[in-house]
C-alpha positions as CSV (number, residue, x, y, z in Angstrom):
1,X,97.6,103.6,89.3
2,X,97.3,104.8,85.7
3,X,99.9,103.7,83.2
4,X,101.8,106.8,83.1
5,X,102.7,106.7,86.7
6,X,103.3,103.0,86.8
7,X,106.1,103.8,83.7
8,X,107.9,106.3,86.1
9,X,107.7,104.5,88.9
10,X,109.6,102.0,86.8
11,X,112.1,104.2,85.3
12,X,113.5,104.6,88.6
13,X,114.2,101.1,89.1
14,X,117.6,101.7,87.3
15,X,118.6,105.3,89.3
16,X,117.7,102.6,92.3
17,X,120.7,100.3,91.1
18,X,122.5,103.1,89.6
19,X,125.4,102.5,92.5
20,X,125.7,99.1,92.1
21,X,123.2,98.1,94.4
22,X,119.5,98.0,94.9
23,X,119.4,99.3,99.2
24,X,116.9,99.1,101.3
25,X,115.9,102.4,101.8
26,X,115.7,102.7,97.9
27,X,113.2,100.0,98.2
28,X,111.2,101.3,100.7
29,X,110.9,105.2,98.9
30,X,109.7,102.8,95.3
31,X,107.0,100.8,98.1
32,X,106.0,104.3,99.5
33,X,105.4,105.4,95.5
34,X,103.4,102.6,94.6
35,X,101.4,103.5,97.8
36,X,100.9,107.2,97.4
37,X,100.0,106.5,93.2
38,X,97.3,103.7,94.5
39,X,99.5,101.2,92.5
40,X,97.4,97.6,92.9
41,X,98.5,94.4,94.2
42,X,99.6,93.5,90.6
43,X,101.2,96.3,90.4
44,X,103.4,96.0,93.1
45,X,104.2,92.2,92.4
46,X,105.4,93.9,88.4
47,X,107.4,96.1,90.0
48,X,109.0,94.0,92.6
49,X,109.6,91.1,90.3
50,X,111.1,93.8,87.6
51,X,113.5,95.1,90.3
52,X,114.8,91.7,91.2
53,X,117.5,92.4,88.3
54,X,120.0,95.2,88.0
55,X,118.5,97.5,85.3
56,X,120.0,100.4,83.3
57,X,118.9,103.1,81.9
58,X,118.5,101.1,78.6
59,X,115.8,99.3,80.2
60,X,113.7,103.0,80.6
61,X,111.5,102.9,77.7
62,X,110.5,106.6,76.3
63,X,107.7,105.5,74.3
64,X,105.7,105.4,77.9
65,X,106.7,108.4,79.2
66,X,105.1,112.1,78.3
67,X,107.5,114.6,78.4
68,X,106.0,116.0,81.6
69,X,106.5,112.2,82.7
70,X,110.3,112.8,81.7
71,X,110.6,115.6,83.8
72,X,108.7,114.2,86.7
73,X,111.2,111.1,86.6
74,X,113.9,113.0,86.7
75,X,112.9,115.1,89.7
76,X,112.3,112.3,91.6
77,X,115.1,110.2,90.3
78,X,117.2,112.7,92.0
79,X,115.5,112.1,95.6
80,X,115.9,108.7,95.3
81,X,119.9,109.2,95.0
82,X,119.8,110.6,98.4
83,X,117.6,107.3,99.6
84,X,120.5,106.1,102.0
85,X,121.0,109.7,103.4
86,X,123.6,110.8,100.7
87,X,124.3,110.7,97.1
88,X,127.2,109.1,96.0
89,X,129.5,110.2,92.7
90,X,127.9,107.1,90.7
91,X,124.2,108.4,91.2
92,X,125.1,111.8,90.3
93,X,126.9,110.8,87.2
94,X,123.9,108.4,86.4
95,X,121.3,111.9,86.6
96,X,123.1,113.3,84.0
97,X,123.1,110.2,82.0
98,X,119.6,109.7,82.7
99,X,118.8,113.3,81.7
100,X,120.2,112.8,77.8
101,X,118.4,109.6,77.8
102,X,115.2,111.6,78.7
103,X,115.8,113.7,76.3
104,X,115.3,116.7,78.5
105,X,117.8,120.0,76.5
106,X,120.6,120.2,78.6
107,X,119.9,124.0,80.4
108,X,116.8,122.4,81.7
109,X,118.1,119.2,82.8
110,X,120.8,121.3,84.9
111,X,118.1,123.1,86.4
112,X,115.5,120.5,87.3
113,X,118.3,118.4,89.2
114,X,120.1,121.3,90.7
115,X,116.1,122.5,92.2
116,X,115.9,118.5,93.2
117,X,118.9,118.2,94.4
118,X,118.5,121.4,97.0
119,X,114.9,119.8,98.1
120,X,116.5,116.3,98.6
121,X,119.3,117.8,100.6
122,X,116.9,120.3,103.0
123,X,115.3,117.3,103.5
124,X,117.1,113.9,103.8
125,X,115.7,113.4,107.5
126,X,112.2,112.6,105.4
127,X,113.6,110.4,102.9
């Protein structure tokens, strides 16, 4: 797993406790990303040992992320809100947070989530 996929893959470690909680099935879609980027064992244990604490979006730092990177994490930021099967008013709040901390210009932002959004929601029974 290169470093520019391990930094996103990080970045959503605080969407994962945006609610309050860290769930299960937010767990398993971060595992399932560490498997499809061909994250090693190391990699995993960082991860796992990161998530063990409640992060927040001050703990996403730019400096590792492109801004294709940005964009990619906030795509997939907004699939992991619908982890559980639904997104709840604190994760959708936390996307548009997340999206001025990315730095992505507002018009876009709107745009990548809402396309996320419709793609998370066709297809929940896969998440």
């Amino acid at each position: 797993m290169q470093d520019e996929e391990f930094a996103v893959v990080r970045g959503l470690v605080p969407v994962a406790w945006a609610d309050g909680t860290f769930a299960d099935k937010e767990r398993e879609m971060l595992e399932a990303l560490l498997e499809a980027y061909g994250a090693t064992d190391a990699q995993k244990t960082q991860l796992r040992d990161y998530a063990k604490e409640k992060r927040t979006l001050d703990d996403i730092d730019l400096q590792e992320l492109s801004a294709g990177d940005r964009r990619v994490l906030l795509q997939t930021a907004v699939l992991l809100t619908y982890a559980d099967g639904n997104q709840d008013a604190a994760e959708s709040a936390f996307l548009g947070e997340l999206a001025k901390k990315l730095r992505i210009p507002d018009d876009e932002a709107k745009a990548v989530i809402a396309s996320a959004d419709e793609r998370a929601k066709k297809n929940t029974s896969l998440l």
